[in-house]
C-alpha positions as CSV (number, residue, x, y, z in Angstrom):
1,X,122.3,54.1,19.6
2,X,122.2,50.1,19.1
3,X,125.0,48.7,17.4
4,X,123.3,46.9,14.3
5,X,126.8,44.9,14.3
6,X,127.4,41.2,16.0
7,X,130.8,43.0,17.7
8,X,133.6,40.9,19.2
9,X,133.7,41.5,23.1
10,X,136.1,45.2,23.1
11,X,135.7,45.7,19.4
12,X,137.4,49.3,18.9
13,X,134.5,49.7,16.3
14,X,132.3,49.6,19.4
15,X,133.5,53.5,19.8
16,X,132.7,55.1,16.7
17,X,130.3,57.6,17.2
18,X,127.2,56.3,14.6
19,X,126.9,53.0,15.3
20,X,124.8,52.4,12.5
21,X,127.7,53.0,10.4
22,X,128.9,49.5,11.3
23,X,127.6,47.4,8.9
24,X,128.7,43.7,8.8
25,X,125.9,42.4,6.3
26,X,126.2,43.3,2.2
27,X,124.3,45.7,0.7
28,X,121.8,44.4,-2.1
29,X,118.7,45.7,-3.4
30,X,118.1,48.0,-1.2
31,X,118.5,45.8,2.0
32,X,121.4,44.2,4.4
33,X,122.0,40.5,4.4
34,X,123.8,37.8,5.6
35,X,124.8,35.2,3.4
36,X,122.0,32.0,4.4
37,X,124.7,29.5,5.2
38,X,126.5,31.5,8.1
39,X,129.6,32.6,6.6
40,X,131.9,35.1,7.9
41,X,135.2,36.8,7.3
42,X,136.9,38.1,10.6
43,X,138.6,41.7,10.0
44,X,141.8,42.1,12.3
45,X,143.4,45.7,12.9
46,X,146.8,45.3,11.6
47,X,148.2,47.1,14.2
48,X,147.7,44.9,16.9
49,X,146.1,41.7,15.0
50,X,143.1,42.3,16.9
51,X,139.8,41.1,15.5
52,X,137.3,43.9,15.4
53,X,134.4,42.6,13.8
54,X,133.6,40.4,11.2
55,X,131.3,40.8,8.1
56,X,129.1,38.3,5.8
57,X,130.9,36.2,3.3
58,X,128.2,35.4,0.4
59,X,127.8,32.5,-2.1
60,X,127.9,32.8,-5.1
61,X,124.4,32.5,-5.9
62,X,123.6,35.4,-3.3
63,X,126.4,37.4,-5.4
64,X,124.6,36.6,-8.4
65,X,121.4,38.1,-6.8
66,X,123.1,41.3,-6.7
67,X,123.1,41.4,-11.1
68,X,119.2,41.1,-10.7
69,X,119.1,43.5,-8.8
70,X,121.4,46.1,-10.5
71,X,119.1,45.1,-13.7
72,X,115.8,45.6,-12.0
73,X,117.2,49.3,-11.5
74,X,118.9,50.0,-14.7
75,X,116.3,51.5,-16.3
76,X,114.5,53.6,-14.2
77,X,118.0,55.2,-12.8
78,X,119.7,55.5,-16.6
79,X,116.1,57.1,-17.7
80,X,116.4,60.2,-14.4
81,X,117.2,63.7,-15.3
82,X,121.2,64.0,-15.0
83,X,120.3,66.8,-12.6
84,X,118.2,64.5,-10.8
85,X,121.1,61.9,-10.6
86,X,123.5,65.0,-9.4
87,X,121.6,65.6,-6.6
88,X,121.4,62.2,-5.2
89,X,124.8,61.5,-5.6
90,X,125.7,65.6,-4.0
91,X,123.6,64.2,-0.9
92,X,126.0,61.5,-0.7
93,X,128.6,63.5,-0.4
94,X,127.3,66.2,2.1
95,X,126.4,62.8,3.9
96,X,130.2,61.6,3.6
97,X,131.7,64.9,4.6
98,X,129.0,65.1,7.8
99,X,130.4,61.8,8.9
100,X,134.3,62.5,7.7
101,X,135.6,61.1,11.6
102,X,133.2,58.3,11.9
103,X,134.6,57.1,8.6
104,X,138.5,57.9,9.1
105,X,138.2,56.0,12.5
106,X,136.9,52.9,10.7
107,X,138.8,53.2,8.2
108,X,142.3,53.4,10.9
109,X,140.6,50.4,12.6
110,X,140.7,47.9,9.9
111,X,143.6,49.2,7.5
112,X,145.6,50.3,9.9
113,X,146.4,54.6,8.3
114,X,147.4,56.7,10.4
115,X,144.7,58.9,11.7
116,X,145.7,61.8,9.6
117,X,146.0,60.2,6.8
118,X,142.7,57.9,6.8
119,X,140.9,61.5,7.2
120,X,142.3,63.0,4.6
121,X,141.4,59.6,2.0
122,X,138.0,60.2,3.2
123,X,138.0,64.0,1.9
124,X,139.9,62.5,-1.6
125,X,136.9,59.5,-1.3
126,X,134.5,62.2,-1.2
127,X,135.5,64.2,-3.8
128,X,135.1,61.9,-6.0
129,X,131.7,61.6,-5.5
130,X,131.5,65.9,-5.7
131,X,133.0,65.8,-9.3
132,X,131.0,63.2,-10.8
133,X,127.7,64.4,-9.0
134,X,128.7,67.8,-11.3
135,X,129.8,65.7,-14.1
136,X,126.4,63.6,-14.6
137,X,124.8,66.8,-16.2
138,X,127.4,67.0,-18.4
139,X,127.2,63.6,-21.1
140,X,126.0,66.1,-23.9
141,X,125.3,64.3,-27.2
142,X,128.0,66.0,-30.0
143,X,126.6,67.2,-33.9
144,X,128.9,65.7,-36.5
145,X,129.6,67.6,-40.0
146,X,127.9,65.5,-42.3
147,X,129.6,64.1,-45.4
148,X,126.6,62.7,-47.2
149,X,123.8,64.9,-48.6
150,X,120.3,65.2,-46.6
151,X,121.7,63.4,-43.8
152,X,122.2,64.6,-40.0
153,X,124.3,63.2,-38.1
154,X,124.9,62.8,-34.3
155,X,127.5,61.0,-31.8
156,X,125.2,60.0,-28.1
157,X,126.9,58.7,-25.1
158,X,124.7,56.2,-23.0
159,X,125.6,54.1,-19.8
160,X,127.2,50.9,-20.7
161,X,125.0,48.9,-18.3
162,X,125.9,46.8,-14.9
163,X,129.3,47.5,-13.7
164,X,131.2,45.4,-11.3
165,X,133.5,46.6,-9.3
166,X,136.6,45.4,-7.2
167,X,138.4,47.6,-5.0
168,X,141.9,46.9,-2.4
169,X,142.2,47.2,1.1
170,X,145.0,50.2,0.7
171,X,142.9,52.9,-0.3
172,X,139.3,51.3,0.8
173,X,137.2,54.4,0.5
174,X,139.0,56.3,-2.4
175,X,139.1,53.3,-4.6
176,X,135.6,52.5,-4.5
177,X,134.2,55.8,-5.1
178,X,136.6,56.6,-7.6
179,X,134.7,53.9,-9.7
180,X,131.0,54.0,-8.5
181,X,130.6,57.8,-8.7
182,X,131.8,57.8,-12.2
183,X,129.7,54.8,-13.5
184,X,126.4,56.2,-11.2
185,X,126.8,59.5,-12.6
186,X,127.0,57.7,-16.1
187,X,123.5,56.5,-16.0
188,X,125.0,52.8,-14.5
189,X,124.0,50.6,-11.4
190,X,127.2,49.0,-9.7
191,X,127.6,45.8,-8.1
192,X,131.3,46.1,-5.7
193,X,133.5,44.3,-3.8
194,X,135.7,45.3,-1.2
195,X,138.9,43.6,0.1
196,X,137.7,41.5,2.5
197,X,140.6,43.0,4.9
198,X,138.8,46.2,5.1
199,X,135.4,45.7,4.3
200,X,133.5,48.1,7.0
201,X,134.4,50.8,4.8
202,X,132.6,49.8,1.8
203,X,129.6,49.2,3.8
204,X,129.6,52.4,5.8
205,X,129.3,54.2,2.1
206,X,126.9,51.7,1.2
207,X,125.0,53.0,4.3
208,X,125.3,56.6,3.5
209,X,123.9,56.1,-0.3
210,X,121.0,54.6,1.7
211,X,120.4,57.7,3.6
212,X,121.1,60.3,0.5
213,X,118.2,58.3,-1.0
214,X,119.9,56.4,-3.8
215,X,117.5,54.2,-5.3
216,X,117.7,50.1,-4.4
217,X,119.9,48.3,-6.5
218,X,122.0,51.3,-7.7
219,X,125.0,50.5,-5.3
220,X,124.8,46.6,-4.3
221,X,127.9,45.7,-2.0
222,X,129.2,43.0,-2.0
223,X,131.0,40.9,1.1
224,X,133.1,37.8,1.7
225,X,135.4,36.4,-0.4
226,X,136.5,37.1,-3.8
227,X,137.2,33.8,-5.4
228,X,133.3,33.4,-4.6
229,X,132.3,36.6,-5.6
230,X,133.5,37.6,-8.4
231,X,133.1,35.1,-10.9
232,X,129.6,35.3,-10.9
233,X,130.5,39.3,-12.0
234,X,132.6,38.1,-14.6
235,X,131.0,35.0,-16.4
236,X,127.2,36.8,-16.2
237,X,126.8,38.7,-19.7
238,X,124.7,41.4,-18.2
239,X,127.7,42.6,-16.7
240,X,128.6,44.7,-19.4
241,X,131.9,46.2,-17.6
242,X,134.5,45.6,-14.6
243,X,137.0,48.1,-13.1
244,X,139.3,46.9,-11.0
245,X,142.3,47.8,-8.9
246,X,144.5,45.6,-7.5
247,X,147.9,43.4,-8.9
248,X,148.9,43.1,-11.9
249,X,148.8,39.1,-11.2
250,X,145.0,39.0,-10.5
251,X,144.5,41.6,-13.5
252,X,145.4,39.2,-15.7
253,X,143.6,36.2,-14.4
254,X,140.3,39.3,-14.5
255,X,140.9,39.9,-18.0
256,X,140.8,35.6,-19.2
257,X,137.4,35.1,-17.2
258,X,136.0,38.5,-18.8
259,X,137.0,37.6,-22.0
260,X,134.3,35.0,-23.1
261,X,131.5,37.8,-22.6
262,X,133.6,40.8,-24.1
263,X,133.3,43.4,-21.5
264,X,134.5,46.3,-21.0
265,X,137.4,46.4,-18.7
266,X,139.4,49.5,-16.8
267,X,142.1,48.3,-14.7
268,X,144.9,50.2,-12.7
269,X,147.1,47.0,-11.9
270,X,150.6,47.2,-10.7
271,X,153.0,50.2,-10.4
272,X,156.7,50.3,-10.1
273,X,157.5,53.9,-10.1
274,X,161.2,55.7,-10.8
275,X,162.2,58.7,-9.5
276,X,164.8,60.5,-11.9
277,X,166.8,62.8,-9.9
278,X,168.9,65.3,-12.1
279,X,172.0,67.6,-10.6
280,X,170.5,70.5,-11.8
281,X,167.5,69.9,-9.7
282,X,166.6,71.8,-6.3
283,X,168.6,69.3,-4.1
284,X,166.6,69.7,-0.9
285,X,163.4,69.6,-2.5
286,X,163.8,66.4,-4.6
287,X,165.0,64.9,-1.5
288,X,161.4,66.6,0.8
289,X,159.1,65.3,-2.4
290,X,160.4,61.7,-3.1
291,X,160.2,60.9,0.6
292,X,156.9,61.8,0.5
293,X,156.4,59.7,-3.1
294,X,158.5,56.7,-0.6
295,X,156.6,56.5,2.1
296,X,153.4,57.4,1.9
297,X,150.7,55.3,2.8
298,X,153.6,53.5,4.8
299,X,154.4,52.7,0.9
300,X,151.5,50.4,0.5
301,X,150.8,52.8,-2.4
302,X,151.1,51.9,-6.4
303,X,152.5,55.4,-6.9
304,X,154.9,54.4,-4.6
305,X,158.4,55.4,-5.6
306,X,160.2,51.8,-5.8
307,X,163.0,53.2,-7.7
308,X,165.0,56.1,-6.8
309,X,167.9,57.6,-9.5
310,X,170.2,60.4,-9.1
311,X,172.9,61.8,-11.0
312,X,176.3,60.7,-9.7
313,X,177.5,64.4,-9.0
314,X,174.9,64.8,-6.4
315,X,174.6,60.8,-5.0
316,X,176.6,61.3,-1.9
317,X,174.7,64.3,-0.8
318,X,171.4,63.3,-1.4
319,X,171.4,59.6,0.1
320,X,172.6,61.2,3.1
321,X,169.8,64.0,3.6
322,X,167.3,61.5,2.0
323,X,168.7,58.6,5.1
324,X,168.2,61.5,7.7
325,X,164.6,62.4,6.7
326,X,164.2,58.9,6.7
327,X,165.5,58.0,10.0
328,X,163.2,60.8,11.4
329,X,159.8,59.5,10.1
330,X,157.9,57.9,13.4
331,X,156.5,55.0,13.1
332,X,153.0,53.5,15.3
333,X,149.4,52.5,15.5
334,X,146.7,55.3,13.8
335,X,145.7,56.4,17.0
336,X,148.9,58.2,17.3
337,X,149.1,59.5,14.2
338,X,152.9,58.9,13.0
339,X,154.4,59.0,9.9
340,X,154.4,55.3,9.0
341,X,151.9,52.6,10.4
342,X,151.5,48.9,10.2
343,X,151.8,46.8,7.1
344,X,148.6,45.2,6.1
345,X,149.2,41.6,6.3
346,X,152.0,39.3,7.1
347,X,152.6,38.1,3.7
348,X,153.7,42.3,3.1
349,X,156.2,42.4,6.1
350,X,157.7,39.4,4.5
351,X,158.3,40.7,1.2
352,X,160.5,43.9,2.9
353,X,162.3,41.4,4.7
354,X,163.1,39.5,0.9
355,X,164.1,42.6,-0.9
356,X,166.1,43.9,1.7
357,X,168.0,41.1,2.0
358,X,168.5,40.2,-1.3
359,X,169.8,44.2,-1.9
360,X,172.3,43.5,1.0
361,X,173.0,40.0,-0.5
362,X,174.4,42.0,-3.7
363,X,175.9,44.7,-2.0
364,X,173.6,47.5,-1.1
365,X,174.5,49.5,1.9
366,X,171.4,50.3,4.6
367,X,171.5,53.8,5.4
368,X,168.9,53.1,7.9
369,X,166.3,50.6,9.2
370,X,166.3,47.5,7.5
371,X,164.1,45.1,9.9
372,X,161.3,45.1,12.1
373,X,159.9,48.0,14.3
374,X,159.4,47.5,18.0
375,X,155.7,49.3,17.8
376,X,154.6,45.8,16.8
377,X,154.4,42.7,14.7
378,X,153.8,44.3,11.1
379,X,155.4,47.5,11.4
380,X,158.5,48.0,9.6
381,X,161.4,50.2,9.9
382,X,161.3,53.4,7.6
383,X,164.5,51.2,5.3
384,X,166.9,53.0,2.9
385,X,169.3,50.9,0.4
386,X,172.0,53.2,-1.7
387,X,174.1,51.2,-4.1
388,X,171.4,48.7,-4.8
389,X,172.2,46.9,-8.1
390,X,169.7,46.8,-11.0
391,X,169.6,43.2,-10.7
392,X,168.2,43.2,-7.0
393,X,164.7,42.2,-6.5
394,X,163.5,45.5,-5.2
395,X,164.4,47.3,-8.7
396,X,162.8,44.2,-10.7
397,X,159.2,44.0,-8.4
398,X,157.0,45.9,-6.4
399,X,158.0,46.2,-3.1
400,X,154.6,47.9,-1.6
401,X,156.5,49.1,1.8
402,X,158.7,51.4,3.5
403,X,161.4,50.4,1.9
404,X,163.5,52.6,-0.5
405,X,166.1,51.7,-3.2
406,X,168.6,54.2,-4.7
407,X,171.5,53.8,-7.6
408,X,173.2,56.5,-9.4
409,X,173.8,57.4,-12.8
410,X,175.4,58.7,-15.2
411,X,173.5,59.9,-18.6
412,X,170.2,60.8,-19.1
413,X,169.7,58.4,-21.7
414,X,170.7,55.5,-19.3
415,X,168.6,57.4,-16.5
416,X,165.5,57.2,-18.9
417,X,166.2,53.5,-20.1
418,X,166.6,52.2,-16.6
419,X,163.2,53.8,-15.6
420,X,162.1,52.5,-18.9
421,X,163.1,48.9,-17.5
422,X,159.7,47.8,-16.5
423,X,157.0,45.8,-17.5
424,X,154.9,48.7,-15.3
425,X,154.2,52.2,-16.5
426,X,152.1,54.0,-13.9
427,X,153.6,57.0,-13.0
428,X,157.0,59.2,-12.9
429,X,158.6,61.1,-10.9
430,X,161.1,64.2,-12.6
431,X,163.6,66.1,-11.0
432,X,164.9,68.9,-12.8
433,X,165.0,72.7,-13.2
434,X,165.9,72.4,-17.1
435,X,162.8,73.2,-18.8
436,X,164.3,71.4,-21.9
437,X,164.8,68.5,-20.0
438,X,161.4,68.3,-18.5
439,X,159.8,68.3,-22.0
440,X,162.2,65.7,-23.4
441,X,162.1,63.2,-20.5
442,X,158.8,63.6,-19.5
443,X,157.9,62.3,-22.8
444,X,160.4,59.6,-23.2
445,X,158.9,58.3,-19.8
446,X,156.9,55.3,-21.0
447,X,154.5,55.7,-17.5
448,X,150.4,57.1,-17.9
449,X,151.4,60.0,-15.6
450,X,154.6,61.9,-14.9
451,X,154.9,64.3,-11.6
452,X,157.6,67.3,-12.3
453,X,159.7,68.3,-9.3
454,X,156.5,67.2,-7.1
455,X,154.9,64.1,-5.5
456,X,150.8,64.7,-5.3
457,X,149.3,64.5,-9.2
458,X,146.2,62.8,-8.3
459,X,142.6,64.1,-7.8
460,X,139.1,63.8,-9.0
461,X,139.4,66.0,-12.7
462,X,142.8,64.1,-14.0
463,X,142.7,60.8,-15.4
464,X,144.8,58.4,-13.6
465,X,146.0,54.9,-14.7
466,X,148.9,53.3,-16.6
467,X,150.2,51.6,-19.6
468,X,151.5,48.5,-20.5
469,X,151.2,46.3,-17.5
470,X,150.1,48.9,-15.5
471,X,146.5,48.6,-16.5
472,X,143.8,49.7,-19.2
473,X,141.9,52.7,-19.6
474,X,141.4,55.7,-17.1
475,X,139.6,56.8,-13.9
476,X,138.7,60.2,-12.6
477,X,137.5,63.4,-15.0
478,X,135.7,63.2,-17.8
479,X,137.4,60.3,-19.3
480,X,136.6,58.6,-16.4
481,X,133.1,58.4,-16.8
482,X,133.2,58.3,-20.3
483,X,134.9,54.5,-19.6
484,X,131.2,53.4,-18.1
485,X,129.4,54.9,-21.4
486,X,129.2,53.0,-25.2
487,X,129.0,55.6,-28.0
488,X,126.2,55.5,-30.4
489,X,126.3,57.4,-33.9
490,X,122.9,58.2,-35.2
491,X,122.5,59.0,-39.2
492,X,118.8,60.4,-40.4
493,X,117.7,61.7,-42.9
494,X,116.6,65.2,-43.6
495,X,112.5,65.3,-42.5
């Protein structure tokens, strides 16, 4: 099959199986273009810091084209049957799950998972997409009890309008679906943005939507980079909402631009997540489950446990089996499918390098690791810290890498205030077999979501995101699409 890509001379992409899955141009309208100056945006494997391809950057006019185009479409694709809307979007996935290798090798290629892991983001991208094809028949319109005389009343749902959307390089598939499925299945066209780090997979889905026969204009893609893209999105009133997912930093700057035109905003920002580990829990298992919530992802994960606490009577023990798990984890290139892989940039390997030496600098111990790993240039050792002080960086920011902080404690109350000690409140991770404890902490927990003697929570029915800092609103389930919709109450009159 011809490769539809320019490829750099031994481009691993040059391998994956459909080539036509290796888009370097954006998605608009219904066609693939390249932005008319010439621009590009080279994509290196993080691995290696080999460049394996390189993908459009647009102007800003040309990002603009991608509104009129989501408007041309709004109407006819807001007016479809919901079933007819559900079976588009379940062609999408059948499409997605057909091509599940193709994808998880691209997606290894340019964020640098291991293999395992990229496969299995494609089955959580996917399912996202399976829920919300189900969920688009579902928008019923809800009969209120009336409270004047001869009067009916009624509360509709109907699709907010053009969405923008701007999704990170750590989970390039989920993240993207996550949002578009939702808003699509709400009646909504979508104009996105990928990281320009890992592009290819956004246009790969962009692909796929082509084939499932998703109408032009419905799912514009947008490539290059963001500080040309986006504003477009965010000064152009037509845009009536933006979901994005990223740090808390460019959150904020997000939510100044959108303010002038008032839209709608749902925003999982920052995390900086404790894990509360009580005496009375299942030692070996809180130890299994928050290496898991550590490291996974290679910790370039906002659930990412950043801050581990456990209850002085049991600190000894579980620093040391938590340092020997932790020594065990592999570490290499997606291909070979260890436990951690390469950190996405160089700017990330930096900031492990800070934290951990600003713990040692105030008298944390390393248990293990604690510099760089000899598979290559951005791979980091699998670090632990014990003693590390509240006032070291790594329990004040998100560190984003496989690096893990413990302390002990004393109290529950201080346990719960120290977790408390955030301006994040993503998620939680409990420790415990009391049941009166897991009631009571869990909801002194100021975090969106809290995970009880277990790391995985996430998945297409909940609804994930944070508070304070952590971001606004909710994605996934039904309040997830219910974020893309406006609520109109209609009052008549008895005929």
């Amino acid at each position: 099959m011809t490769n539809p890509s320019n490829l750099p001379a031994g481009s691993p992409l040059a391998n994956i199986g459909d080539q036509k899955l290796v888009r370097d141009q954006s998605y608009i309208a219904g066609e693939w273009r390249s932005g008319a100056d010439g621009q590009h945006v080279d994509v290196t494997n993080p691995a290696d810091g080999q460049v394996i391809g390189r993908v459009s950057a647009l102007s800003a006019a040309e990002s603009r084209s991608a509104v009129d185009a989501a408007e041309a479409a709004f109407a006819s694709w807001s007016e479809l049957l919901p079933q007819e809307r559900s079976r588009l979007m379940r062609r999408w996935f059948d499409l997605m799950m057909a091509n599940k290798e193709d994808l998880a090798q691209l997606m290894m290629l340019e964020q640098g998972k291991p293999i395992s892991e990229a496969r299995g983001e494609i089955d959580y991208a996917a399912s996202f997409i399976e829920y919300y094809a189900e969920e688009a028949k579902r928008p019923n319109s809800e009969n209120v009890t009336s409270h004047l005389p001869d009067a009916e009343m009624e509360v509709w749902r109907e699709p907010i309008g053009i969405c923008a959307l701007i999704t990170p390089w750590n989970f390039p598939s989920a993240m993207l679906t996550r949002k578009a499925a939702a808003a699509m299945a709400a009646g909504c066209p979508v104009v996105a943005h990928p990281s320009k780090e890992t592009p290819f997979s956004a246009t790969a889905l962009a692909e796929l939507a082509e084939r499932a026969g998703i109408p032009a204009g419905i799912f514009n893609v947008v490539t290059g980079e963001a500080r040309t893209v986006c504003p477009p999105w965010t000064e152009d009133t037509r845009v009536r909402a933006l979901s994005f997912t990223g740090s808390t930093e460019v959150g904020r700057l997000l939510y100044s631009q959108c303010a002038p035109t008032v839209k709608k905003l749902v925003m999982e920002l920052g995390g900086h997540a404790p894990v509360l580990v009580f005496a009375d829990a299942e030692l070996d298992d809180a130890v299994t489950e928050s290496v898991k919530a550590k490291f996974a992802t290679s910790g370039q994960d906002c659930l990412g446990a950043n801050r581990i606490l456990v209850e002085r009577s049991i600190y000894d023990e579980f620093c040391k089996k938590f340092a020997e798990q932790t020594a065990a984890l592999t570490v290499g290139p997606g291909p070979e499918d260890c436990d951690i892989g390469p950190l996405m940039n160089q700017g990330a390997f930096d900031k492990q390098v800070e934290h951990v030496e600003d713990a040692k600098a105030r008298g944390a111990k390393v248990l293990c690791g604690g510099g760089r790993h000899e598979a290559g240039e951005l791979f980091f050792q699998p670090t632990v810290l014990a003693d590390v002080p509240s006032d070291a960086k790594i329990f004040q920011e998100e560190t984003f890498g496989p690096v893990a902080a413990i302390a002990p404690f004393d109290e529950e109350s201080e346990a719960i205030t120290r977790a408390n000690a955030t301006e994040y409140g993503l998620v939680a991770y409990l420790h415990t077999m009391n049941p009166r404890r897991i009631y009571r902490v869990s909801r002194a927990l100021a975090f969106g979501m809290v995970a009880v003697n277990r790391t995985k929570v996430t998945g297409a029915p909940i609804p994930f995101g944070g508070v304070k800092q952590s971001g606004l609103g909710r994605e996934g389930g039904r309040l997830g699409m219910e974020e893309f919709t406006e609520v109109k109450y209609v009052c008549r009159d008895w005929i």
